[in-house]
N, C-alpha and C positions, 0 to 999 in steps of 0.2 A: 815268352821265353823260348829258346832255341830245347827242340827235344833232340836229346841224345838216342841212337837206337843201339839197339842190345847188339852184340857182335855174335849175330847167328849167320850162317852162310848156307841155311836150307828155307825156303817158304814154307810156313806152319801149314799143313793139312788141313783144310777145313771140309767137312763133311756136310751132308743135309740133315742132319739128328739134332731135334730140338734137344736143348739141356736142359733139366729141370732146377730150379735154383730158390734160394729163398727169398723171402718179402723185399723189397725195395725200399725199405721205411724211413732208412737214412739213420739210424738209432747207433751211438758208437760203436763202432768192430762190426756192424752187421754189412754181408752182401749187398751192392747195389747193382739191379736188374737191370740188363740192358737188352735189348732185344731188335733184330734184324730179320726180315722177311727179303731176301736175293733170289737171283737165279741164277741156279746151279746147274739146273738141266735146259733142255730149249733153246729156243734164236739165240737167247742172250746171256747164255750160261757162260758162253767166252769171258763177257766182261763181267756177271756175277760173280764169277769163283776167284778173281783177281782182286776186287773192292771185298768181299768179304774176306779175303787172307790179309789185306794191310789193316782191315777192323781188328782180326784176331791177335797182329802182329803186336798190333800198340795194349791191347788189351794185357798178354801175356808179360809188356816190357811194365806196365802200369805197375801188373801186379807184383813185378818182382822186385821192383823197389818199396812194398808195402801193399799199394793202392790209394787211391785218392785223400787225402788229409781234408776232414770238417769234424767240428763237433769234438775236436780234442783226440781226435783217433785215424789211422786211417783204414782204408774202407776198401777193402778186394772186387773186384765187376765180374761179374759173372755174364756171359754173353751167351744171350741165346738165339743158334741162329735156325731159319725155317727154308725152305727151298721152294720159293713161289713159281718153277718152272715157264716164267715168261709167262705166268698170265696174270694180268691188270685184276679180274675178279679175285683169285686165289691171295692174290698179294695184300688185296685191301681186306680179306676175311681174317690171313693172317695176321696182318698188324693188329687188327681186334685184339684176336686172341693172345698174342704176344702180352696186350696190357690187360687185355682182363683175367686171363688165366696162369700163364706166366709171372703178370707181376711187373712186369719192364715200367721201370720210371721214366725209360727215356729209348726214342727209337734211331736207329740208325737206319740210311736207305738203302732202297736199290739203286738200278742206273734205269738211264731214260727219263723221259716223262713217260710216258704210258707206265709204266711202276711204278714210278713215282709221286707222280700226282694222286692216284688213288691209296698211296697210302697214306700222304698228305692231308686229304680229306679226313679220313677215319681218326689222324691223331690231333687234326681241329675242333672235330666232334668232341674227343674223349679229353681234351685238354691237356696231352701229354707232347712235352715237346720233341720235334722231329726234327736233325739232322742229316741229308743229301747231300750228296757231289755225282759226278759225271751224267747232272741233269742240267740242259742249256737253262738259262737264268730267263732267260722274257717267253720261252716256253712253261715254263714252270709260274712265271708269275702271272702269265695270259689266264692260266687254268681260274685264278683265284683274282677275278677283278673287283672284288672289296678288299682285298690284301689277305695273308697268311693272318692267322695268331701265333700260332704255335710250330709253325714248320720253316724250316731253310734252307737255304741251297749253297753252297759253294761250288762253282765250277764257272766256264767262259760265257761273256755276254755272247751272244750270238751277231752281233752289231761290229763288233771287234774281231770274230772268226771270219765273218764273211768276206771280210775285206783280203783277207790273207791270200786268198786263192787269186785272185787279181794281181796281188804284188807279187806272189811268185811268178806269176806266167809271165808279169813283166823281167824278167829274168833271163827267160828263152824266147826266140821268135815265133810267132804266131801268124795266123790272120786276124787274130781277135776277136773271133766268133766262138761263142759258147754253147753247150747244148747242154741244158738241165736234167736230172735224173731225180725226180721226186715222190715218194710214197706220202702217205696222206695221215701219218702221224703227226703229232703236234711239232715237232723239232723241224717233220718235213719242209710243213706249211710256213712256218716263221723264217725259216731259213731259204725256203725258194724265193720267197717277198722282198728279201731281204736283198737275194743276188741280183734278183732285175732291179733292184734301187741301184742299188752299187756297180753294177754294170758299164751304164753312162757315163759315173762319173772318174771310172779309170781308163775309158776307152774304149772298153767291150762292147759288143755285141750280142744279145742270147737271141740266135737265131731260131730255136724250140726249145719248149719247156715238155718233158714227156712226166706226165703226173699216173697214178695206176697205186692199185689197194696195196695194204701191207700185205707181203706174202705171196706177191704175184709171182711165177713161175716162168712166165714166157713172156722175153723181151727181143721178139723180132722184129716186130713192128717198130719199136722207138727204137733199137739200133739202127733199121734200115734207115729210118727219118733222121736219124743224127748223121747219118751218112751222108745222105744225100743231099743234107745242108753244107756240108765239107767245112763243118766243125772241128778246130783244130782243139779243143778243148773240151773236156765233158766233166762236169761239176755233178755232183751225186750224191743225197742225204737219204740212206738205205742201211737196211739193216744185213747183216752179214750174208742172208742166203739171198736175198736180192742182190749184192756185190758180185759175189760167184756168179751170180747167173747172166748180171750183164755182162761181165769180163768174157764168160763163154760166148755169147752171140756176137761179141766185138769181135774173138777169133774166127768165128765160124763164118761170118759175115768179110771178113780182111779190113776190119777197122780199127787201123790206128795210129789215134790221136797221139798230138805233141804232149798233151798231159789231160791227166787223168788222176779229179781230187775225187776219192769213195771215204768221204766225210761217215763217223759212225762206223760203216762197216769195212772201211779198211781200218777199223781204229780196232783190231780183233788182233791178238798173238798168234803167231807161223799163221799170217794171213797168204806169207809167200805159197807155204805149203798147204794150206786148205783151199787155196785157187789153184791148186797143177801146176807154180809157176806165174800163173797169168798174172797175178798181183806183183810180179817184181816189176818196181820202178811205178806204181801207183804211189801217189801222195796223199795224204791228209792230217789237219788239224791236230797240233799236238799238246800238251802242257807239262810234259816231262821229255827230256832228250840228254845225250851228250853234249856240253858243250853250253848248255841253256845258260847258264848260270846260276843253278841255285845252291846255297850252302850247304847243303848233304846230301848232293847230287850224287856224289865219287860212292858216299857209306851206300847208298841203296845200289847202284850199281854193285859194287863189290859184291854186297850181302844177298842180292836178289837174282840179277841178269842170267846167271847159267842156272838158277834152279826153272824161272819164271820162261826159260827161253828165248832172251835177248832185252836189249835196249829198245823196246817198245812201249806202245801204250797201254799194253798188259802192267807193264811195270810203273806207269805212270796213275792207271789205275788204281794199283795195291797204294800206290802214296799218297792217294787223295783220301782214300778210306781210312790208310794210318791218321792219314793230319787232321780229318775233321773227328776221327774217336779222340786226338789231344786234345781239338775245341772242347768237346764235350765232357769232356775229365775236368778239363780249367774250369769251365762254365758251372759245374758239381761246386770245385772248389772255392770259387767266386762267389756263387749261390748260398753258400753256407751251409748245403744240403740239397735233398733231391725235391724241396716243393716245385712244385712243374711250373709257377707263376714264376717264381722267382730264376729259375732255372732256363728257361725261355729266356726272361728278362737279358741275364747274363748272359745269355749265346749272344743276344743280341749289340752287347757292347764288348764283344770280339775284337781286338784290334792287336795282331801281333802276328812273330812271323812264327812258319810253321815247314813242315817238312818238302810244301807244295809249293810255298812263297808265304809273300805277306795275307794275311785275312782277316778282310776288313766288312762288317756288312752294311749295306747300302740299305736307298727305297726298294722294296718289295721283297722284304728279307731275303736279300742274296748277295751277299761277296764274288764280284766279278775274280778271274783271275785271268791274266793274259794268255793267250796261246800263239806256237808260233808253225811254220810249216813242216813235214818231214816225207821224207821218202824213202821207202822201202828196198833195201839192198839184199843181195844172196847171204848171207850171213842171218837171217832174220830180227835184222835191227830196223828201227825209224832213225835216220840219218836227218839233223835239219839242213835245211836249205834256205830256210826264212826265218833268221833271227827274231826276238822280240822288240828291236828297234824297228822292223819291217826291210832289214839287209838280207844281200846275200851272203849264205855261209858256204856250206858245202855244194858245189856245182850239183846244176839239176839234168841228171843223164833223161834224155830225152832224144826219139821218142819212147813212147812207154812198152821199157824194154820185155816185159813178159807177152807181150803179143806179134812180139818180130817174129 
């Protein structure tokens, strides 16, 4: 069923202050615990504080038409959220405590794998069921090669994003040489694999692949070596201060490419303005845009775009985290309550649309959803340029104008 959203035109505040709440027990009129370990602070606070404001948003709109309806009553959510500051240990100690002390019948994610998957783990353990998005779907299911029990994912196949960057440069002229930009996160690995498959088969070339730890600071070396392949393309799966930092030695170096996809970390809010500039006219992967067409596109724009800072993946974010807290409301309601077998159960025969698109889950508990291209203009919006039919929309200014 189509969710309506409340007609607020501020983004809810969310803070890193656990809320304390009562039992989960699912008993008529009683609170049901919900609980979220994000990152608020660190690399990946950018996209933290956006998926946990569309968590809070749906939660607030749930409750103020009652709250969840079972058991003859309905039932208010209490959400509690925790601030795993981008670390993989801190996240999975949280989600512990979330259900052991807190009480949470049900968890909602962070983003990433590296977040995500350890907290994944922890709510396979404790048999409580867990809800994610803006974590790639075969990074996520690599983690768990006997399969999930109790964990899911919603967001894009990685097999389906990779392609994209191909069809858009088919767009603009090139020489069709590529140069990789890979850290050695799980999303890195799967997705640089991915691009030298894909490569061939639209005509490319990836003349180097430049691989180097999460966190690395100094990208002279693999700028100069992307140079001096006279790579008219550079493809990049980096986290936000690896972005910045290669954008700086492109400048500083006088490299630059016809386009420039910073997958991930150009997926960060005023990415224009947290590169100096350098990020205008960078592209990457998107699942929310203008134009996309999905049915409450215009309401979250309206309601969100000036507080959240534009038509970005900031904003795209806060919609994935709205849409999968509805899954997990439905899935309550579905369930007939919050027992976690049966509640799992019901996530799993998820099938309808939602504020993101349709979500449907597949093998390896994860609901693909499409993504399409976008590029970053002075205004600090993602502008698409690669429809979901794999068309052009909006011309691709090229080349990548924050480095002229």
């Amino acid at each position: 069923m189509k969710k309506q959203m409340l007609a607020v035109a501020a983004v809810v505040a969310v803070s890193g202050l656990a809320l304390s709440g009562c039992s989960g027990s699912g008993a008529a009129g009683d609170e049901i615990v919900i609980g979220t370990s994000v990152p608020l602070t660190g690399p990946l606070g950018t996209m933290g504080t956006p998926v946990s404001q569309g968590y809070q948003a749906a939660v607030d709109e749930i409750n103020a038409a009652g709250g969840v309806e079972f058991g003859g009553a309905k039932h208010k959510i209490k959400l509690v959220i925790q601030d795993n500051a981008s670390d993989p240990a801190k996240a999975a100690a949280q989600a512990k405590d979330l259900v052991l002390t807190s009480k949470a019948v049900a968890l909602l994610g962070p983003v990433t794998p590296p977040l995500s998957i350890p907290e994944a783990v922890v709510a396979d353990q404790l048999k409580v069921p867990f809800l994610t998005s803006i974590t790639p779907i075969r990074a996520f299911g690599g983690a768990a090669p006997e399969g999930w029990n109790y964990a899911w994912d919603v967001f894009f196949d990685e097999l389906q994003m990779t392609q994209t960057q191909f069809q858009a440069s088919d767009l603009i002229e090139t020489n069709k040489k590529v140069v990789l930009f890979t850290d050695t996160e799980e999303d890195g690995v799967v997705m640089g694999k991915l691009w030298e498959e894909n490569a061939p088969k639209f005509g490319y070339e990836i003349v180097a692949r430049e691989t180097f730890a999460v966190d690395n600071a100094n990208f002279s070396s693999q700028v100069a070596d992307a140079k001096a392949k006279g790579a008219d393309i550079v493809i990049a799966q980096v986290i936000p201060p690896e972005a910045i930092g290669i954008l700086k030695e492109m400048k500083a170096q006088g490299y630059d490419p016809k386009a420039i996809f910073m997958e991930k970390g150009g997926n960060t809010g005023n990415f224009v303005n947290i590169t100096g500039g350098l990020g205008l006219g960078v592209m990457a992967a998107n699942w929310f845009a203008e134009g996309m067409g999905l049915a409450d596109e215009k309401k979250f724009i309206d309601a969100y775009a000036k507080t959240i800072g534009g038509i970005n993946s900031d904003l795209g974010i806060l919609v994935c985290g709205y849409s999968i807290t509805y899954v997990l409301a439905d899935a309550i309601k579905a369930a007939g309550g919050t027992d976690a077998a049966k509640l799992s159960e019901a996530i799993g025969k998820t099938n309808g649309d939602y504020a993101i698109g349709h979500i449907q889950f597949t093998e390896g508990h994860s609901a693909p959803l499409k993504v399409i291209q976008t590029q970053w203009d002075s205004n600090n919006n993602q502008v698409m340029v690669l429809d979901l039919q794999g068309k052009a929309a909006t011309p691709i200014v090229t080349p990548e104008a924050g480095l002229k």
